[in-house]
C-alpha positions in Angstrom: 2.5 2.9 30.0 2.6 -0.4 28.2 4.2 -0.5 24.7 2.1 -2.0 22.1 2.8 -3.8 18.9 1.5 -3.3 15.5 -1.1 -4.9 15.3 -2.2 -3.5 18.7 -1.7 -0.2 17.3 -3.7 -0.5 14.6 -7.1 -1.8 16.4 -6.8 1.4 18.8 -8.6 5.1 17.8 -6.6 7.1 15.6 -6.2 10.4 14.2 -4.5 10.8 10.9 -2.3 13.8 10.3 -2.1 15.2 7.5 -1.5 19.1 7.8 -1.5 21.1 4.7 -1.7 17.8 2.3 -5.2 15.7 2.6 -6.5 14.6 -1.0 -6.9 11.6 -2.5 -3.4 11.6 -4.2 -1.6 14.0 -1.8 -1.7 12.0 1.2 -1.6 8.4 -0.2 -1.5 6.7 3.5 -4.5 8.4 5.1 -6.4 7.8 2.1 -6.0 4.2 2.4 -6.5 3.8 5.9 -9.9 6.3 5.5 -11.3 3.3 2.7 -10.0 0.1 4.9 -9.9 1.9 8.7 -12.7 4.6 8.6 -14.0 2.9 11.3 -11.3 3.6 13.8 -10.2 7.1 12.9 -11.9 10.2 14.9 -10.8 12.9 12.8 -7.9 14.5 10.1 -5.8 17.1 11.1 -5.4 19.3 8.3 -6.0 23.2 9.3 -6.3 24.3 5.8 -9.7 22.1 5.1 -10.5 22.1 8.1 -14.4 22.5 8.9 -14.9 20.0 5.9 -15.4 15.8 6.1 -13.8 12.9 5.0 -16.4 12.9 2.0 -16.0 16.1 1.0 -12.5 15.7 0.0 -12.1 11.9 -1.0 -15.5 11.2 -2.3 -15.8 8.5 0.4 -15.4 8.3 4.0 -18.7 9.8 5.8 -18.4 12.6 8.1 -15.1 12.1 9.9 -14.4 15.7 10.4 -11.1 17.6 9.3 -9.9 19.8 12.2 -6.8 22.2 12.8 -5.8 20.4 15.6 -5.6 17.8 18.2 -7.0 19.8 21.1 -10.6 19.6 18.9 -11.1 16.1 19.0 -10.0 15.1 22.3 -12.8 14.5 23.7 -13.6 11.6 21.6 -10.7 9.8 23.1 -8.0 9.0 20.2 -5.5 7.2 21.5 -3.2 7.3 18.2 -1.8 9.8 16.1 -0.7 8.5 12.3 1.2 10.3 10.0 -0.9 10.3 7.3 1.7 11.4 4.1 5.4 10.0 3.3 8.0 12.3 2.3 10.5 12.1 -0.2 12.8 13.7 2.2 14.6 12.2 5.7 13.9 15.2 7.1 11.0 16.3 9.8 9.2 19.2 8.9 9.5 22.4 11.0 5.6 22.9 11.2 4.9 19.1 11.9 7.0 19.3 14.9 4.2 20.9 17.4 0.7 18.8 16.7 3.8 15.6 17.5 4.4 17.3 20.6 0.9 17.6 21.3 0.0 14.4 20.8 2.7 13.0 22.7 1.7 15.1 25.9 -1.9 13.8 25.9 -0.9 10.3 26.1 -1.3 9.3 22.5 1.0 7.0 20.7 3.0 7.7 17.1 3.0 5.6 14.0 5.6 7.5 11.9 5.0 7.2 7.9 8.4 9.1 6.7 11.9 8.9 6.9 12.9 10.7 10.1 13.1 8.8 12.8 10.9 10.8 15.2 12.8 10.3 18.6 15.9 11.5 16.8 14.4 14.9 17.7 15.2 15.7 20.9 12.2 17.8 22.6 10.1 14.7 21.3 11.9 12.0 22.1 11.8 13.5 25.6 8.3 13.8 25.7 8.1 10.5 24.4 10.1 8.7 27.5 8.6 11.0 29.6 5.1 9.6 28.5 6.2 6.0 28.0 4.2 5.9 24.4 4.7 3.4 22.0 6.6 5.0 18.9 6.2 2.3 15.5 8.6 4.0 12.9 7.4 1.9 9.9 10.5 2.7 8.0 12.5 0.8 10.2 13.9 -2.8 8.8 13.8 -5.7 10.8 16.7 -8.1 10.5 15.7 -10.7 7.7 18.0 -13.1 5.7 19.0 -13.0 1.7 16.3 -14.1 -0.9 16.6 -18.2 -1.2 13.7 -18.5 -3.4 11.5 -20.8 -0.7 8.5 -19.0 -2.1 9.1 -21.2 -4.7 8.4 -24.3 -2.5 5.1 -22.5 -0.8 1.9 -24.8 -2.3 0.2 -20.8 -2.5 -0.8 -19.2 -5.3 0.9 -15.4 -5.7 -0.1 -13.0 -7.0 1.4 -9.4 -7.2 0.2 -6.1 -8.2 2.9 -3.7 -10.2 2.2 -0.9 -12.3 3.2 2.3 -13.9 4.2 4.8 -11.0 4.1 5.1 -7.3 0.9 6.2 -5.7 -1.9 4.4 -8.4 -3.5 2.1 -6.9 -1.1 -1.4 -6.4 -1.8 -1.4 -2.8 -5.6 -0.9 -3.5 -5.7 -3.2 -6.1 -4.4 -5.9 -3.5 -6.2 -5.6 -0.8 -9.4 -5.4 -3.2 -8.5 -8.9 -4.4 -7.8 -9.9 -1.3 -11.4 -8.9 0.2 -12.8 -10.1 -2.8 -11.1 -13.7 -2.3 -11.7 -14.3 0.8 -15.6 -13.1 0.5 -15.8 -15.9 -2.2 -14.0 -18.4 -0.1 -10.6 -18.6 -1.1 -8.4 -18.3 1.8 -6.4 -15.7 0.7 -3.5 -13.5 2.5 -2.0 -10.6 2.2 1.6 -9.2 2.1 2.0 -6.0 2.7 5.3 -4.0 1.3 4.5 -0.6 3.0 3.6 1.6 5.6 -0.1 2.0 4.7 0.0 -1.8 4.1 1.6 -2.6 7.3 -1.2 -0.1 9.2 -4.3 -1.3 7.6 -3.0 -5.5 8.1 -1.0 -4.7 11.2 2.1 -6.8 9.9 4.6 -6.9 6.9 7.5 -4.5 6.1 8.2 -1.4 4.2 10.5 -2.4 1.6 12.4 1.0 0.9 13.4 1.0 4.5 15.3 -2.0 4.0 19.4 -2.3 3.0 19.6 -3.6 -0.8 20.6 -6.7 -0.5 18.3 -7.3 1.8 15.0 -6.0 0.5 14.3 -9.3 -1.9 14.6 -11.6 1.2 12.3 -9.3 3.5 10.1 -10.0 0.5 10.4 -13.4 0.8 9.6 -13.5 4.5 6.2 -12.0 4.6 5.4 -13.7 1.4 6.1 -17.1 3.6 4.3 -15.4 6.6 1.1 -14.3 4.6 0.8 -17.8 3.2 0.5 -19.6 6.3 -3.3 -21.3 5.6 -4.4 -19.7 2.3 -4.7 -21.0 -1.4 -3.7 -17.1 -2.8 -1.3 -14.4 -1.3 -1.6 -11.5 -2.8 1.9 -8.9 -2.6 1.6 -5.1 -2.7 3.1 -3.5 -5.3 6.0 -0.1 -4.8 6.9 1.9 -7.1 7.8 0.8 -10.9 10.2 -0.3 -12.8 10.5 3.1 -14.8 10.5 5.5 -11.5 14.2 7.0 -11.1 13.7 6.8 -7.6 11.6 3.3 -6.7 12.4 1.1 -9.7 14.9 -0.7 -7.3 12.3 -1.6 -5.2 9.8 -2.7 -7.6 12.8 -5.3 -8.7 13.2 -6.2 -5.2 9.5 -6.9 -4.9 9.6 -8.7 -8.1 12.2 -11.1 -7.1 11.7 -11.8 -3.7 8.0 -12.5 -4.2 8.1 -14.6 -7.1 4.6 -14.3 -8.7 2.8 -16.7 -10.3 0.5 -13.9 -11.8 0.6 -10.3 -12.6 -1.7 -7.2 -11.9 -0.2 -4.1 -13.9 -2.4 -0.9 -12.2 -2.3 2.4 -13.8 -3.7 5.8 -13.2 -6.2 6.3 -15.8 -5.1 8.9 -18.4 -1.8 9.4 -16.4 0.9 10.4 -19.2 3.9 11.1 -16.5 5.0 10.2 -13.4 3.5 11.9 -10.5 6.6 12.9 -8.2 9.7 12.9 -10.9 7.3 14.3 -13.9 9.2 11.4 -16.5 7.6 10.3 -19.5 5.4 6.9 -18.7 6.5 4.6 -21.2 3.7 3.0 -23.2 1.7 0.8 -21.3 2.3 -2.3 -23.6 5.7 -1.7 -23.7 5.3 -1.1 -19.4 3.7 -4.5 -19.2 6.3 -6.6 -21.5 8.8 -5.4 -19.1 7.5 -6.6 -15.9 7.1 -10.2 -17.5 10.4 -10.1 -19.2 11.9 -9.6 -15.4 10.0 -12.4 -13.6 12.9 -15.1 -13.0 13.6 -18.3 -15.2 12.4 -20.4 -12.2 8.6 -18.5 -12.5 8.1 -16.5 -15.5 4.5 -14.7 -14.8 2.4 -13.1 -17.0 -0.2 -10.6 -16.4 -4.0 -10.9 -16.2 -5.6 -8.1 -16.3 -4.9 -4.3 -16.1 -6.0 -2.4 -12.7 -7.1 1.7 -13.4 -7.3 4.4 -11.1 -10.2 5.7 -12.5 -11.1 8.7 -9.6 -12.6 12.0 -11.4 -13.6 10.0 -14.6 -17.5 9.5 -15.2 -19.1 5.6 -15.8 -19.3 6.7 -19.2 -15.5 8.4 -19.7 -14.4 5.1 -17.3 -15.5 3.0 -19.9 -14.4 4.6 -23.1 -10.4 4.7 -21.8 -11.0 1.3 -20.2 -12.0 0.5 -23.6 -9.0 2.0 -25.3 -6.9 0.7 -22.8 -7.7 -3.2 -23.3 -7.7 -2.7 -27.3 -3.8 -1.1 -26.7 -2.8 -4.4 -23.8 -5.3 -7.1 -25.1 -6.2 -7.7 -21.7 -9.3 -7.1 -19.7 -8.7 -3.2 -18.0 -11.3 -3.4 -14.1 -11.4 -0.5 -11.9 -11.4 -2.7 -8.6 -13.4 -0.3 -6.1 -16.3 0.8 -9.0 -19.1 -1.7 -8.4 -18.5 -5.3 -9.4 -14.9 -4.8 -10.1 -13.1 -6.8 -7.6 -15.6 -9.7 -8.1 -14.3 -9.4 -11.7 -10.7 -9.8 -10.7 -11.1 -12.1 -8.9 -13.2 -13.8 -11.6 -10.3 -13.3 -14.2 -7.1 -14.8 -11.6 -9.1 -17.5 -11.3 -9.4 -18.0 -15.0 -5.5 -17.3 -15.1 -4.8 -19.6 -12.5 -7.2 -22.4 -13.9 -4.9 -22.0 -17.4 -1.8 -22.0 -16.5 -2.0 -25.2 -13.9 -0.3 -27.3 -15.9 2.9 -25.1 -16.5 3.0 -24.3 -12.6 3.1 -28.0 -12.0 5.9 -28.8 -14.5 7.8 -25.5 -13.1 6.9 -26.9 -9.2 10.5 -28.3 -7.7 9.6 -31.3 -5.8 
């Protein structure tokens, strides 16, 4: 069998797996791919939902069914399997291990989401060389230089998305923008920082995955790739700068990207971090930060504040979004309610519009 490359992969049939952990926040990656992807996926693996849909458990999605296994929805020919959840953890999971090995043996290829490498288990790599399919470990670095700041010389507009924890929307907020943009006519790319990224654009890099002092210029490089053509690029956001754990990589992202504007996303009513369970520091206070840190050679402001705003009625949306803009003084947008990417899009081009003449003063040339 013919290896394929990413984007290949992507374009193919899928199955997501996502055993014991499919929900809108527990399984960040299959969630995305189920709002950009839906299209392509078959079914969810997830035996303790199983019988229910893709609606029933993120609100969105139509009837993709959730199943126990692989063996229920071979007959509609996936030829994929995606690991739908990353792990804080480089190990494999004892009960992931068989529905792997299933998929392997019917021929279908692996996009691996977590740390493991999945052929450094024996009995699969085995089954993987015996099948000849295509394993894309997404965590795995490829070999870029050291951050030189050429973003700096790009004629694009960038635009990043940062925020207040892992797992609240930056990569939604992107590619929301991004849609948005290009819908309106501004060629607009996008550079993805993540696995869920990567699957949904079929190129880019998972930052965490990267040495240190080489996660700014891996940055850089898909920053210069996703510019190739277009007016805006718009970079995923990881982490934050006050997670224990990713606040490293939200530097990285920082740096190596060099914005010219600022989206700070939030999870709507969120007090503490999901994963690590820290005190979130006050928004305002959140916000200053990421501005203090852009570099000399770009300081970048932000424009408007992305919410999370899942479980919250119109009305209750409104009322914290409300709050939230009286707290910031800047306009707060849920980007997938209606008319809420149109709005961002509406304010970065205000931002952009206003600060022309300091970009053109800061451009080298």
């Amino acid at each position: 069998m013919d290896q394929l490359n990413h984007a290949e992969l992507v374009n193919r049939k899928f199955v997501l797996f996502a055993e014991g952990c499919f929900g809108l926040f527990s399984s960040k990656i299959a969630a995305s791919l189920l709002r950009y992807r839906a299209d392509s996926c078959v079914a969810v693996i997830d035996g303790s939902q199983a019988g229910r849909t893709v609606q029933d458990v993120l609100g969105y999605g139509g009837s993709i069914p959730v199943v126990a296994g692989l063996d229920e929805v071979l007959h509609l020919r996936p030829e994929v399997l995606i690991i739908g959840k990353g792990l804080h953890s480089a190990e494999l999971p004892a009960d992931w291990k068989p529905h792997l090995l299933s998929a392997v043996r019917n021929g279908l290829h692996l996009v691996n989401s977590i740390h493991f490498r999945l052929t450094g288990d024996p009995d699969i790599a085995r089954a993987v060389a015996e099948k000849g399919v295509t394993v894309w470990e997404t965590k795995d670095a490829p070999e870029v230089p050291l951050n030189k700041a050429r973003v700096l010389d790009l004629d694009s507009w960038i635009i990043h998305t940062c925020g207040s924890d892992s797992n609240i929307g930056k990569k939604t907020a992107a590619l929301q923008i991004y849609q948005e943009a290009n819908r309106r006519g501004i060629p607009t790319g996008f550079a993805a920082t993540g696995q869920s990224g990567m699957m949904i654009s079929g190129h880019g890099v998972a930052v965490d995955g990267v040495p240190g002092d080489f996660m700014g210029g891996s940055v850089e490089q898909v920053v210069l790739e996703a510019a190739v053509g277009n007016d805006w690029v718009v970079v995923e956001g990881q982490g934050s700068l006050n997670h224990i754990a990713a606040s490293g990589v939200a530097l990285a992202i920082l740096h190596g990207a060099l914005p010219n504007a600022l989206v700070f996303c939030h999870r709507l009513g969120a007090e503490r971090t999901k994963v690590w369970d820290t005190p979130i520091i006050p928004i305002p206070e959140l916000i200053r930060m990421n501005e203090e840190l852009t570099v000399f050679e770009r300081p970048a402001k932000v424009a408007a504040v992305s919410v999370n705003s899942a479980g919250f009625t119109e009305e209750e949306y409104r009322r914290e979004a409300d709050k939230l803009a009286a707290e910031t003084g800047l306009p707060v947008v849920d980007p997938v309610r209606p008319g809420g990417a149109a709005r961002l899009v509406d304010i970065l081009r205000d931002h952009q519009r206003a600060n022309a003449d300091v970009a053109a003063i800061r451009r080298r040339g």
